[in-house]
N, C-alpha and C positions, 0 to 999 in steps of 0.2 A: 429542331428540337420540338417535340410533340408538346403539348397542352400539358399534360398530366408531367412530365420533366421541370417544365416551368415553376410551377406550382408547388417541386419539393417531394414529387410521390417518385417513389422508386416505381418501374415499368413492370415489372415483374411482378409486384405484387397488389401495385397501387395503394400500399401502406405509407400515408405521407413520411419526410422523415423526419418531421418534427416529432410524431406520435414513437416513432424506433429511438428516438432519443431519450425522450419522456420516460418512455420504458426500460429503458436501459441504467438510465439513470436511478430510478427509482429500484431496480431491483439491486444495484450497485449496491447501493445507500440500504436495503435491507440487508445484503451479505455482511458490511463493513459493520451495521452495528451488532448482527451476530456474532459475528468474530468479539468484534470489543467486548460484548456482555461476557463471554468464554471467556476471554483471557481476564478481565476483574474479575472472574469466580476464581483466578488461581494462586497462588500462593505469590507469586512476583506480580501481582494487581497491577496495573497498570496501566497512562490513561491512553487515549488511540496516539495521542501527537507523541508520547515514550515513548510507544511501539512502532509507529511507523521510522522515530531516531533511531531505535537501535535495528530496525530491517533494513536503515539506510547503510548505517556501519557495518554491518554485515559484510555487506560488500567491498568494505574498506573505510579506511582512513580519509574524514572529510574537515574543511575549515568550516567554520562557525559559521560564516555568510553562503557555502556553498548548501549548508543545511538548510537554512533559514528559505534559501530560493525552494530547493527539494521539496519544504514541506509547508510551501508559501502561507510562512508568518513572519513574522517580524524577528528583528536579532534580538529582545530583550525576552520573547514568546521561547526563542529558542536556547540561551543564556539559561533561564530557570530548568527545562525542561533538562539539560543538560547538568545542570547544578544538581537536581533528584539524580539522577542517575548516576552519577560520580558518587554523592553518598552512600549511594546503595552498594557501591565498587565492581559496577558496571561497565563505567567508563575515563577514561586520562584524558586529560588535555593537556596542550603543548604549546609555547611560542614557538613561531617558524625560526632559527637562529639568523637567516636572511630578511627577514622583512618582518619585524617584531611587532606590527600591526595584528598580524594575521595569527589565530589561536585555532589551534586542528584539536580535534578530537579522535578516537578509534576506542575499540572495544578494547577492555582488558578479560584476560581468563577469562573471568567468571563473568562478564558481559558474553561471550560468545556461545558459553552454554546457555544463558538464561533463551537468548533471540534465536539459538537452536532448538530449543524445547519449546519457546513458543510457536517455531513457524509448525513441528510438528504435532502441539496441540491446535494449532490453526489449520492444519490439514485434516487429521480427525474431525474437529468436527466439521467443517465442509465436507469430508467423506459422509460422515453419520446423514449430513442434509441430503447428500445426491442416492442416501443409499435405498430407496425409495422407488427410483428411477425403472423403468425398465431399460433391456438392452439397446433398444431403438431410439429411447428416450437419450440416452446417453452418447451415441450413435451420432443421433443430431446434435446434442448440446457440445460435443468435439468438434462438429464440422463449423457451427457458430463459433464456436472458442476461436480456430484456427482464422476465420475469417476476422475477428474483431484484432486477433494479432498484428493482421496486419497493416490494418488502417493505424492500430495504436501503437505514440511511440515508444520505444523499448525503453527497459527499468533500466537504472545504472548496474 
């Protein structure tokens, strides 16, 4: 293993990969709170830790502790965040009839439109962001895309 391996730099570029972290991180963390600012300007307001529960439920039916790991906070973090959204009649909760510990949650109706219209004002405006780009630009930012897919592990 060469010097420059050791030391954390990718070979290829000799961009340490502390620094491709750093950066990655940080533009992350600019996307995420663009997004959030958009969806608080819309009429279903709401704060990131809502919206990341109801893109969790999207994809189905989860127990309260399965969430709380998902969107690591705590069960009483996730308990409230869950309580707004049931009033808003977003979402149900259930006892399991087999193990009465256990409380699942899922979208109802009108939760599944709301976390539909959000993902496709969340896509708008990351469109609006990328549309800027030129072809090449976009080009690259696909082939980065596909490559960070793979290192990361997939959503539920």
């Amino acid at each position: 293993m060469s010097k420059q391996a050791t030391r954390g730099q990718s070979r290829a570029s000799g961009v340490p990969h502390g620094t491709l972290a750093r950066d990655l991180l940080h533009v992350t963390l600019q996307l995420m709170r663009s997004i959030a600012k958009e969806i608080r300007r819309s009429p279903q307001a709401l704060a990131p830790a809502q919206m990341g529960t109801l893109m969790r439920l999207a994809a189905g039916p989860a127990a309260m502790s399965e969430l709380a790991r998902h969107l690591a906070v705590s069960a009483p973090t996730v308990s409230k965040s869950i309580a707004v959204l049931a009033d808003r009649g977003w979402v149900e909760r259930w006892i399991d009839p087999a193990d009465r510990r256990q409380t699942f949650v899922r979208l109802t109706a009108e939760g599944r439109r709301v976390a539909s219209s959000m993902k496709r004002q969340s896509r708008r405006h990351v469109a609006s962001l990328l549309a800027s780009l030129t072809p090449e630009q976009r080009t690259q930012l696909m082939t980065t895309l596909e490559v960070l897919k793979g290192v990361l592990p997939p959503l539920p």
